[in-house]
The first five atom37 places (N, CA, C, CB, O) and aatype in JSON, in Angstrom:
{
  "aatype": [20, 20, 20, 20, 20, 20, 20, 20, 20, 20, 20, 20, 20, 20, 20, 20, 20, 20, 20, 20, 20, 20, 20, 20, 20, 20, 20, 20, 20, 20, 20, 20, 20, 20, 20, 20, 20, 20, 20, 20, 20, 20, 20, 20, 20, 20, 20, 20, 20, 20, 20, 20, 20, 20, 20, 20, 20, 20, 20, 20, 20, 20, 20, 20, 20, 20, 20, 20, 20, 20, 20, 20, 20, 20, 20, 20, 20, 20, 20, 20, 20, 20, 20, 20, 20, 20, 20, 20, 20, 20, 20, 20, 20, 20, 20, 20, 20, 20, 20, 20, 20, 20, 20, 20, 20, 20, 20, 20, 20, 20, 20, 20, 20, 20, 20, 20],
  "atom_mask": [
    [1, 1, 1, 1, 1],
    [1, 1, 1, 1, 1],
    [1, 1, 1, 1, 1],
    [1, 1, 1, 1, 1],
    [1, 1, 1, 1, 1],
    [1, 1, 1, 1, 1],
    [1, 1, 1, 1, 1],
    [1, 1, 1, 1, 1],
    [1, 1, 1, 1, 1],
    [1, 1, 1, 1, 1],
    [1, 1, 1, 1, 1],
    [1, 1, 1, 1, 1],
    [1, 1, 1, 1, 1],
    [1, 1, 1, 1, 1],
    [1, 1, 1, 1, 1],
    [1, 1, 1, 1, 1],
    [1, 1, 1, 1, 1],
    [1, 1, 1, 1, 1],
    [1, 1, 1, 1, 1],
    [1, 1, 1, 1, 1],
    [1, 1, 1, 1, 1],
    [1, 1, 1, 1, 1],
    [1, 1, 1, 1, 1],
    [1, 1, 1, 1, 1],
    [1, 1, 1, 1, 1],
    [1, 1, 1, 1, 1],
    [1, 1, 1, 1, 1],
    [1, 1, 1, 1, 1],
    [1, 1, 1, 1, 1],
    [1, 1, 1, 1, 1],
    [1, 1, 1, 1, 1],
    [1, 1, 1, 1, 1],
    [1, 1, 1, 1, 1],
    [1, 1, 1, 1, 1],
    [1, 1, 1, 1, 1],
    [1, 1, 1, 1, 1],
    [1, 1, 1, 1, 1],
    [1, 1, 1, 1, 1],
    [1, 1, 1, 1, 1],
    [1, 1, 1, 1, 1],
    [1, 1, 1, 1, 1],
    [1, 1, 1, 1, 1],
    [1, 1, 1, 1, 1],
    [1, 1, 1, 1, 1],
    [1, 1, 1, 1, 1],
    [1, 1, 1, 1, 1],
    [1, 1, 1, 1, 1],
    [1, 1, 1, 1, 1],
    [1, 1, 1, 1, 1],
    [1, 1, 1, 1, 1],
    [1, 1, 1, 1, 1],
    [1, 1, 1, 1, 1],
    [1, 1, 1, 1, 1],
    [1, 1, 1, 1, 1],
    [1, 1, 1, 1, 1],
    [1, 1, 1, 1, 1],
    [1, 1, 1, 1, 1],
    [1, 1, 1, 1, 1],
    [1, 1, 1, 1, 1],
    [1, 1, 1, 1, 1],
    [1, 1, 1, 1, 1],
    [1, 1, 1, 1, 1],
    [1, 1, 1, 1, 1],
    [1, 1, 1, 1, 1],
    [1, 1, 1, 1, 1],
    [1, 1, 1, 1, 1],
    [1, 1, 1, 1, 1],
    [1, 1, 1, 1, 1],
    [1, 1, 1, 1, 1],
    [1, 1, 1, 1, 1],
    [1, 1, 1, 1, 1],
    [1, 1, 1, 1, 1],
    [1, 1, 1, 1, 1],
    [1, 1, 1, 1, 1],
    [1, 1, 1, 1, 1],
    [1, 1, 1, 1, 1],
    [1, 1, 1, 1, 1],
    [1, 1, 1, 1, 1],
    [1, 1, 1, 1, 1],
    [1, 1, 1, 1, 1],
    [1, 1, 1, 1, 1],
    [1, 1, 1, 1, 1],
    [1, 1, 1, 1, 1],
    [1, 1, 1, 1, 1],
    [1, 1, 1, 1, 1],
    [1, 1, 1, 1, 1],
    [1, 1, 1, 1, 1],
    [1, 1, 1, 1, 1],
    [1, 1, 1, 1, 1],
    [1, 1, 1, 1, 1],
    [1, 1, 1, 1, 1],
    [1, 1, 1, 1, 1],
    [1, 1, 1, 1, 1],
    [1, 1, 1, 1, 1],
    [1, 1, 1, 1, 1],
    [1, 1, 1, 1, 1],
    [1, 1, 1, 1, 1],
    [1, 1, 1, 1, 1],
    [1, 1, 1, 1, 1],
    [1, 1, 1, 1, 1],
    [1, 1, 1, 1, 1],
    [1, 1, 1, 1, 1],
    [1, 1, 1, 1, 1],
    [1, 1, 1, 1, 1],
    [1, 1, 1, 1, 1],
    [1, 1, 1, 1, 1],
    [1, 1, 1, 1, 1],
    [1, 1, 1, 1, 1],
    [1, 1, 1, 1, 1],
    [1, 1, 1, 1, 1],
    [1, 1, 1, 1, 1],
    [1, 1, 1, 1, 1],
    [1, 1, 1, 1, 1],
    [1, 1, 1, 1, 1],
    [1, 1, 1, 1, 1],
    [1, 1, 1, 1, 1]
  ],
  "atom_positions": [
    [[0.84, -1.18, 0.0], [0.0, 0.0, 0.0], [0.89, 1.24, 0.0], [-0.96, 0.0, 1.22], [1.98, 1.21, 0.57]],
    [[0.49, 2.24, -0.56], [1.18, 3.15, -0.9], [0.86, 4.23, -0.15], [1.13, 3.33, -2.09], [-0.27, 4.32, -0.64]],
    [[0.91, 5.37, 0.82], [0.91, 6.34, 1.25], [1.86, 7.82, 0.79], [1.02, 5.85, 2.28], [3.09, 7.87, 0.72]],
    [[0.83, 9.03, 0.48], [1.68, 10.03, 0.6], [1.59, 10.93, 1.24], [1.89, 10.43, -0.19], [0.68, 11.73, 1.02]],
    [[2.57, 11.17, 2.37], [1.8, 12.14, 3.44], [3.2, 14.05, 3.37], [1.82, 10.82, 5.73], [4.37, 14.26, 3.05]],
    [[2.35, 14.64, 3.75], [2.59, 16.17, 3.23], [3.13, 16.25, 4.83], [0.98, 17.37, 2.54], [2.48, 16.06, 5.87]],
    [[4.51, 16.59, 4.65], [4.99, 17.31, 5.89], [5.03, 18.73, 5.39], [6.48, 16.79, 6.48], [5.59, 19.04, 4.34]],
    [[4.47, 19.48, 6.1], [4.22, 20.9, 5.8], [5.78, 21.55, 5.87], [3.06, 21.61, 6.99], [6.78, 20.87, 6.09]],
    [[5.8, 23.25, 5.58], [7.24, 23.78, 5.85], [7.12, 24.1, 6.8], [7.89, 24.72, 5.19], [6.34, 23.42, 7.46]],
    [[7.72, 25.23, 7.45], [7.97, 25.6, 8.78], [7.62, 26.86, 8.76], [9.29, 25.4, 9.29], [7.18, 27.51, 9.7]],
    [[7.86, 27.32, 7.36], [8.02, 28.81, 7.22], [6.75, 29.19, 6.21], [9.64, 29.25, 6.54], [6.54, 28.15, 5.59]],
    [[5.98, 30.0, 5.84], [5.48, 30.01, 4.64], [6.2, 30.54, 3.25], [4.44, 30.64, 4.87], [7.15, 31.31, 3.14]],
    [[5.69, 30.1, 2.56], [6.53, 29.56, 1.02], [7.93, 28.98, 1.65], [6.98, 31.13, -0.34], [8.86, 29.19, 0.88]],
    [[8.29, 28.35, 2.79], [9.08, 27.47, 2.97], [9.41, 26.15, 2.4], [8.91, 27.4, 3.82], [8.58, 25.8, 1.57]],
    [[9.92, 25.7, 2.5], [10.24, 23.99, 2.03], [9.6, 23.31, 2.4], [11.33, 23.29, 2.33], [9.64, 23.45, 3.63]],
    [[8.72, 22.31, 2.07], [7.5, 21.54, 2.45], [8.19, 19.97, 1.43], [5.61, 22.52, 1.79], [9.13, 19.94, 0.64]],
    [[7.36, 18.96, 1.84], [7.6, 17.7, 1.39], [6.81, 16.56, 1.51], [8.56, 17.42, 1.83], [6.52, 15.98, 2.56]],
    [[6.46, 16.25, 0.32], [5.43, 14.79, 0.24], [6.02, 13.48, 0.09], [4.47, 14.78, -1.01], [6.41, 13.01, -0.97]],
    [[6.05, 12.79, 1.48], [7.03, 11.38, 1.31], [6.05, 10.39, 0.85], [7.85, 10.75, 2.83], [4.87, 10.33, 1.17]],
    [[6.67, 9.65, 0.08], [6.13, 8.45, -0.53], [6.84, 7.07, 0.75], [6.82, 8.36, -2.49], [8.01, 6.83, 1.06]],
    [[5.91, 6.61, 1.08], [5.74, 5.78, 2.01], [5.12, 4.17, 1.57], [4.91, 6.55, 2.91], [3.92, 4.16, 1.31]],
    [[5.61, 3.32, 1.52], [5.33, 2.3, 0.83], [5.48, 1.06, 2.21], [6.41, 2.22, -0.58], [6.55, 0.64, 2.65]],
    [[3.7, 0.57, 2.84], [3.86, -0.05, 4.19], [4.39, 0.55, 4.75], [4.34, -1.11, 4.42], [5.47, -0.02, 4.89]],
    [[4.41, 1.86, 5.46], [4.83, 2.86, 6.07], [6.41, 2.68, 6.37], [3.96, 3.05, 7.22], [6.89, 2.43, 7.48]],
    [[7.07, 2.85, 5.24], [8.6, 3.05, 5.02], [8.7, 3.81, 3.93], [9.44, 1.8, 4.83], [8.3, 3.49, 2.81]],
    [[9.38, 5.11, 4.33], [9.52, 6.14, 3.53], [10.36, 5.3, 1.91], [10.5, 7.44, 4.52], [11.13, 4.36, 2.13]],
    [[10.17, 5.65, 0.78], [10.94, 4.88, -0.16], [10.88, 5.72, -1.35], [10.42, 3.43, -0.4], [11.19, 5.33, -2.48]],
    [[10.4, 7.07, -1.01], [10.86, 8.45, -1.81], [10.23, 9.61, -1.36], [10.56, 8.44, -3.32], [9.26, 9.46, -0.62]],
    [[10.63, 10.84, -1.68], [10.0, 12.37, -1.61], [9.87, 13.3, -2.78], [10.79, 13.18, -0.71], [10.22, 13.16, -3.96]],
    [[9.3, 14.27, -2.15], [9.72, 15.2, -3.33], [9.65, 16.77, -2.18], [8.3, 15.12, -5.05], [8.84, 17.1, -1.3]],
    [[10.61, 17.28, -2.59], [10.48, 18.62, -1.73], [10.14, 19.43, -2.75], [11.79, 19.2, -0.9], [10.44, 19.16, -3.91]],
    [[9.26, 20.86, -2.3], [8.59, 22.19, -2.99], [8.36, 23.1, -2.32], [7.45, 22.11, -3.57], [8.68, 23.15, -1.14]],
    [[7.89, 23.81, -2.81], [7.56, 25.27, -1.95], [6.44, 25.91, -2.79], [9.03, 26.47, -1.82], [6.64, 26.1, -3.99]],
    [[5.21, 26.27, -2.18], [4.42, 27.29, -2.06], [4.19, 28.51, -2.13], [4.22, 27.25, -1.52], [4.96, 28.78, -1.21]],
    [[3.73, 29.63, -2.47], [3.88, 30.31, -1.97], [2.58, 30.81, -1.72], [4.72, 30.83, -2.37], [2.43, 31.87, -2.33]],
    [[1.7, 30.52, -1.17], [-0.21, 31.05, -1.39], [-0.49, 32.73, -1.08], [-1.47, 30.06, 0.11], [-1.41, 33.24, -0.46]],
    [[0.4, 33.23, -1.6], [0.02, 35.36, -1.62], [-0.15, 34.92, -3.55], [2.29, 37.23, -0.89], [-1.11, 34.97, -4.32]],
    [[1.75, 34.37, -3.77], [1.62, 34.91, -5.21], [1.08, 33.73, -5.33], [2.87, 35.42, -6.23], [0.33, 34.7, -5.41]],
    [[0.63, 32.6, -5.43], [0.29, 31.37, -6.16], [0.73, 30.92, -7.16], [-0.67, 31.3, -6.44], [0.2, 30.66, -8.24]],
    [[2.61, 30.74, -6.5], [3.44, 30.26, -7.53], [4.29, 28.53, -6.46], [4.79, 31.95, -8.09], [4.38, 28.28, -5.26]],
    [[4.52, 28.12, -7.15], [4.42, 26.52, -6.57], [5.86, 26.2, -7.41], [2.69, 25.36, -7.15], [5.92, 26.27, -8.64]],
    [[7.2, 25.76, -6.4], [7.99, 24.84, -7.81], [8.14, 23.8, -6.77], [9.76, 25.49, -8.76], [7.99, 23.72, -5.55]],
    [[8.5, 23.04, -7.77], [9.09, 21.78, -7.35], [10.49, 21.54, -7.45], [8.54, 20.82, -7.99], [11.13, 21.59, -8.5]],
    [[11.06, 21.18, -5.95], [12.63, 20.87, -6.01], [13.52, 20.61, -6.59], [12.95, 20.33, -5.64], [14.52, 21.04, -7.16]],
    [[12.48, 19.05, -6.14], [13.34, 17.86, -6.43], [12.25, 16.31, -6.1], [14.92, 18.01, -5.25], [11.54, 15.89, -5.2]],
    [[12.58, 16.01, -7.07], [11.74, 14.11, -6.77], [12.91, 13.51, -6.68], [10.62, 13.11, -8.26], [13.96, 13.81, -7.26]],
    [[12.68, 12.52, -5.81], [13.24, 11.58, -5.48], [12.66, 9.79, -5.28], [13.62, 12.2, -4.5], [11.58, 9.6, -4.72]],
    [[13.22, 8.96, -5.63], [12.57, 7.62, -5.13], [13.84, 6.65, -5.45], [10.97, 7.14, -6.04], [14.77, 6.73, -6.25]],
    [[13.38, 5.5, -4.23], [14.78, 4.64, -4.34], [14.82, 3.9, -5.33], [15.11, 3.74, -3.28], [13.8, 3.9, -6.02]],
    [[15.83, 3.13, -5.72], [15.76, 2.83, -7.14], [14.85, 1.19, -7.62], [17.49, 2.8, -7.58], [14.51, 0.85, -8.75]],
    [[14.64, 0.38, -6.19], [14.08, -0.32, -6.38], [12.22, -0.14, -6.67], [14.62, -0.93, -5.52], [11.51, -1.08, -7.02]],
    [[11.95, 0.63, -6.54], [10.4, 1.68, -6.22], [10.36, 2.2, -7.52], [10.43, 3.17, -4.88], [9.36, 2.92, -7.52]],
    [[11.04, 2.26, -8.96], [11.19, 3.36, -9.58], [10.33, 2.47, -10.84], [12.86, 4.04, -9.73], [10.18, 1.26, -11.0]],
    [[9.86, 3.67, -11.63], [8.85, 2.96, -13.22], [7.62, 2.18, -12.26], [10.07, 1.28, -14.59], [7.16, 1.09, -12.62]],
    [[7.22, 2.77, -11.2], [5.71, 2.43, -10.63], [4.55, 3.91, -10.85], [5.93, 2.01, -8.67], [3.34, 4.07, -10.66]],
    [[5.46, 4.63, -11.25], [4.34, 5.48, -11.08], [4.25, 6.41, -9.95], [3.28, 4.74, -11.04], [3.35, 7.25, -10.02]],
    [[5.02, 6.42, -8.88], [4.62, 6.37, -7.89], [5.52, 8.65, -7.69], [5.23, 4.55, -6.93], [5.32, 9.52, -6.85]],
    [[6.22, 8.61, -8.72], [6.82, 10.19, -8.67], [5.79, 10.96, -9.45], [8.45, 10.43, -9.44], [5.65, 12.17, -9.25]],
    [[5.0, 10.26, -10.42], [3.88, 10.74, -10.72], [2.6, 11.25, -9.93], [3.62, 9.99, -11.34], [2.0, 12.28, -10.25]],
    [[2.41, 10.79, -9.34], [1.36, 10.25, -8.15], [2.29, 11.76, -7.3], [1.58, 7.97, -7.3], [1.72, 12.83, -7.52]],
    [[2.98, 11.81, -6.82], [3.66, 12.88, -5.77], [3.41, 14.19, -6.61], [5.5, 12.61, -5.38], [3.48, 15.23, -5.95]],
    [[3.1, 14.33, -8.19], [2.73, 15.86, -9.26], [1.63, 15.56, -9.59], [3.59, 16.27, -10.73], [1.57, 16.13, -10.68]],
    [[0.52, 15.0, -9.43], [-0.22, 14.73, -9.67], [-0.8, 15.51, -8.3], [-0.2, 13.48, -10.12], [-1.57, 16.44, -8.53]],
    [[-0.48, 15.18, -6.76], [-1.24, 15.46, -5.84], [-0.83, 16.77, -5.57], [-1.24, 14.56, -4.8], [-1.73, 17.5, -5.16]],
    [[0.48, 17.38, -5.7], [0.89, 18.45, -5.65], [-0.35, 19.54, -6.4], [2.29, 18.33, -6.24], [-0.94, 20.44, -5.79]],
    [[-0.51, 19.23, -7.66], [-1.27, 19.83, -8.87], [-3.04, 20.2, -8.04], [-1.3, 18.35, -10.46], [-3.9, 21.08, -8.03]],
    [[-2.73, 18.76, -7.4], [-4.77, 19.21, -7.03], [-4.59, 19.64, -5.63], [-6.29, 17.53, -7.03], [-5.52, 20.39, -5.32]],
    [[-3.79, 19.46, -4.69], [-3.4, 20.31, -3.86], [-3.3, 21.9, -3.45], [-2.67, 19.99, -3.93], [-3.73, 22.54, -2.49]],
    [[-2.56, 22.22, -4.57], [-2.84, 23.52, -4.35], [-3.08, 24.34, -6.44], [-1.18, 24.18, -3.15], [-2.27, 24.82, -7.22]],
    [[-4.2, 24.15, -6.5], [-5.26, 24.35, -7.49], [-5.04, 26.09, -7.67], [-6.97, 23.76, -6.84], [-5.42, 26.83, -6.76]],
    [[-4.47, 26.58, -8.76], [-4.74, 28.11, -8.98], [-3.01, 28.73, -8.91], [-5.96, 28.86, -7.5], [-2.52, 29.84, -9.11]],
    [[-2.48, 27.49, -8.55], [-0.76, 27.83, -8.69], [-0.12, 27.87, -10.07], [0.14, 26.67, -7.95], [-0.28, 26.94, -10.86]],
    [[0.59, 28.91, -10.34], [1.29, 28.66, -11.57], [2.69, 27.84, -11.31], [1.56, 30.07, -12.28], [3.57, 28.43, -10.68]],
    [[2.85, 26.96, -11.62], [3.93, 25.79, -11.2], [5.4, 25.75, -11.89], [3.27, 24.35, -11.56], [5.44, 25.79, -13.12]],
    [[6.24, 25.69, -11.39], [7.88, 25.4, -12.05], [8.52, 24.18, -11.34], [9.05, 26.81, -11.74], [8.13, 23.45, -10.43]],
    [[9.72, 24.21, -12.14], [10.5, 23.53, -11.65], [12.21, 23.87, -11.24], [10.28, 22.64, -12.43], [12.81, 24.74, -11.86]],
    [[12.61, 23.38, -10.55], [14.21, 23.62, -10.15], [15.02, 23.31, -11.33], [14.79, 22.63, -8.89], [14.55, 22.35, -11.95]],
    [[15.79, 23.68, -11.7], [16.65, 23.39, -13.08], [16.68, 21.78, -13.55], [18.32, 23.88, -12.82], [16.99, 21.34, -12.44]],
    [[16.63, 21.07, -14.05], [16.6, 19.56, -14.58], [17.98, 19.36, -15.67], [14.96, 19.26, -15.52], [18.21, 19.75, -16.81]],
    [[18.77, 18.5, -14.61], [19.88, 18.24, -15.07], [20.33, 17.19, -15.67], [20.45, 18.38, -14.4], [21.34, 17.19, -16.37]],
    [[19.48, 16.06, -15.4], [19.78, 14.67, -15.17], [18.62, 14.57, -16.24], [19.7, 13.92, -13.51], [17.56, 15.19, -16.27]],
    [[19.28, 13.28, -17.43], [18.51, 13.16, -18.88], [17.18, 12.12, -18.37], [19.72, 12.28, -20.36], [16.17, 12.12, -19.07]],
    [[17.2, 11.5, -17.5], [16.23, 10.25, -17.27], [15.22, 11.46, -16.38], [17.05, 8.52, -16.2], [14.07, 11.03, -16.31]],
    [[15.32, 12.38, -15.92], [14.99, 13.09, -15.26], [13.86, 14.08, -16.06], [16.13, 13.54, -14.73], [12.66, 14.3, -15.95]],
    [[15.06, 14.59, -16.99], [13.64, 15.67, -18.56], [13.11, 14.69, -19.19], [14.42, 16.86, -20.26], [12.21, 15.04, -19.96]],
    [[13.35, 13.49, -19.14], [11.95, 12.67, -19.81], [11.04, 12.23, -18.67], [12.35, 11.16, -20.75], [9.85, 12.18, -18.95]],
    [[11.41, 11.89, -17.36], [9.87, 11.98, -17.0], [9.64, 13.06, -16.85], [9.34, 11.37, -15.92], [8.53, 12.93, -17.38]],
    [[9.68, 14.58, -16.47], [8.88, 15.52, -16.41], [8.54, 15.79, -17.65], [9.3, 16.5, -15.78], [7.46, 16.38, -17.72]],
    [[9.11, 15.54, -18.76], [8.4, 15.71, -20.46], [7.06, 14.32, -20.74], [10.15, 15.33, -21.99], [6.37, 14.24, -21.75]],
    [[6.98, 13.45, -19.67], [6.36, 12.15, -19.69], [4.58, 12.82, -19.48], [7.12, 10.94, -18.23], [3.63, 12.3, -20.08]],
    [[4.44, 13.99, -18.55], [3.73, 14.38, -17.67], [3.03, 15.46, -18.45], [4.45, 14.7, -16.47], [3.63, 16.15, -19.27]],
    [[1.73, 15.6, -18.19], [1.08, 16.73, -18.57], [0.96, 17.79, -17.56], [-0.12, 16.39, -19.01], [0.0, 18.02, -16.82]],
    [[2.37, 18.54, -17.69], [2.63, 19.62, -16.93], [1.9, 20.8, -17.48], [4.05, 19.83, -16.85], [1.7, 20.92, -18.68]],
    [[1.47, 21.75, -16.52], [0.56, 22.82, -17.07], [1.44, 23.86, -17.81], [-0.3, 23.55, -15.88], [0.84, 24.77, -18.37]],
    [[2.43, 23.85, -17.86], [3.32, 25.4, -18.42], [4.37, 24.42, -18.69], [3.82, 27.02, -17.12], [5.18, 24.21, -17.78]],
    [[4.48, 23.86, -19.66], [5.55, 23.43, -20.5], [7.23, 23.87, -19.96], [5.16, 24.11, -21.95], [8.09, 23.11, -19.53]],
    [[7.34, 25.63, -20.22], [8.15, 26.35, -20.27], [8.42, 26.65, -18.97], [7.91, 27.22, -21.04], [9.2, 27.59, -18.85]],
    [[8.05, 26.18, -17.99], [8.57, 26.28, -16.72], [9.01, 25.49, -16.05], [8.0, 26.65, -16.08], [9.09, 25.6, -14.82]],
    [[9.51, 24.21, -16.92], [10.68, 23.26, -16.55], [11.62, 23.35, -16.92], [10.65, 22.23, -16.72], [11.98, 23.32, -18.09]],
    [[12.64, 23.56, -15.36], [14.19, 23.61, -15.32], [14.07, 25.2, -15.14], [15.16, 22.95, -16.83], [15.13, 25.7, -14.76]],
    [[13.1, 26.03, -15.32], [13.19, 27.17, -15.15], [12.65, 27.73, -13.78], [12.68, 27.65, -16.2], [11.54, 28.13, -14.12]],
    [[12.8, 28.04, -12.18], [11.86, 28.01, -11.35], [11.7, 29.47, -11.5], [12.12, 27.36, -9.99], [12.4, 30.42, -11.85]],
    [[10.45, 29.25, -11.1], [9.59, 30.9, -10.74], [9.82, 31.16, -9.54], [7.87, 31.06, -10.84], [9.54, 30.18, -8.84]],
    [[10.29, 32.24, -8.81], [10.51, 32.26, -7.55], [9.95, 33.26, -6.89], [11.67, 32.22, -7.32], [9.69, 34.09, -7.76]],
    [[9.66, 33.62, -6.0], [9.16, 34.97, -5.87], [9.77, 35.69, -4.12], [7.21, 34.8, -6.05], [10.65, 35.01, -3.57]],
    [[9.36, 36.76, -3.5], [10.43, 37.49, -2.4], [10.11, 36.52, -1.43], [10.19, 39.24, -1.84], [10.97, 36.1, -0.65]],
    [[8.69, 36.03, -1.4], [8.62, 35.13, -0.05], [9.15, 34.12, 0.16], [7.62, 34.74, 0.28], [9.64, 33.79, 1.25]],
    [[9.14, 33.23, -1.2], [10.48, 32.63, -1.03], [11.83, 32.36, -0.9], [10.52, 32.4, -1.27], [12.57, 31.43, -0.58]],
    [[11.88, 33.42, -1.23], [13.66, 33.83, -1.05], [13.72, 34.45, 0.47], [14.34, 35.3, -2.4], [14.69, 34.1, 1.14]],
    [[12.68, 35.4, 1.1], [12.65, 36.02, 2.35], [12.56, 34.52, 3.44], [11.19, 37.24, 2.42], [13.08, 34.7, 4.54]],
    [[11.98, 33.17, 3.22], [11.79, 32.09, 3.85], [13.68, 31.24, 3.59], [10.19, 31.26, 3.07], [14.49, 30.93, 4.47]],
    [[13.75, 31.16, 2.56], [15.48, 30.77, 2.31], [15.94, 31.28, 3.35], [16.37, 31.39, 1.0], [16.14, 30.5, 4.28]],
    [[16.21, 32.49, 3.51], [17.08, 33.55, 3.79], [17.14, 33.15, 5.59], [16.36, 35.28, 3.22], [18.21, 33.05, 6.2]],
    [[15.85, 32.97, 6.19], [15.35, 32.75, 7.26], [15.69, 30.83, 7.57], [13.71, 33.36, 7.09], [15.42, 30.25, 8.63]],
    [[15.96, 30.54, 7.04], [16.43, 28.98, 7.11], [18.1, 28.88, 6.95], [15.64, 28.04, 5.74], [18.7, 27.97, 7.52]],
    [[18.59, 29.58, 6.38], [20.03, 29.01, 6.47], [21.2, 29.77, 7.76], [20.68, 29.31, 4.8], [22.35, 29.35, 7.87]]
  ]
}
């Protein structure tokens, strides 16, 4: 059974994270950030271990992100890694052009700033 549970950030438009939990053993994440003034949303980073991987299951973590917070214009953190731009090219992402490109905005950078 598969679980994905939302550890919130700390901060707003802070770093927040949806672990993928498989029989309640974490066995991937994905970290993002929020920001609900501007309603701009990127995504980190996905992650999943490698035995867990081609289930679907990093899908399932943008998928809930997406209906989660509904009215966000969404990005992503730069995409470096080639197995990486084909699954986010796999996905019916809403703004094409805002992968590998993140949208960022002051609250998030004012929440950074306040974390390190």
């Amino acid at each position: 059974m598969v679980e994905l549970v939302t550890i919130p950030a700390e901060l707003p438009a802070g770093l927040a994270v949806v672990e993928i939990r498989e029989h309640g053993v974490a066995v991937g994440d994905a970290d993002y950030r929020v920001c609900e003034v501007c309603r701009l949303g990127v995504v980190e980073q996905v992650r999943v271990d490698p035995p867990f991987r081609r289930r679907g299951l990093a899908t399932q973590v943008i998928i809930k992100l997406l209906a989660d917070w509904p009215g966000c214009r969404w990005s992503t953190s730069p995409i470096n890694a080639p197995g990486a731009l084909c699954f986010w090219k796999s996905l019916d992402w809403p703004e094409p052009e805002t992968l590998g490109s993140p949208v960022e905005c002051a609250h998030m950078r004012h929440a950074d700033e306040r974390t390190s």
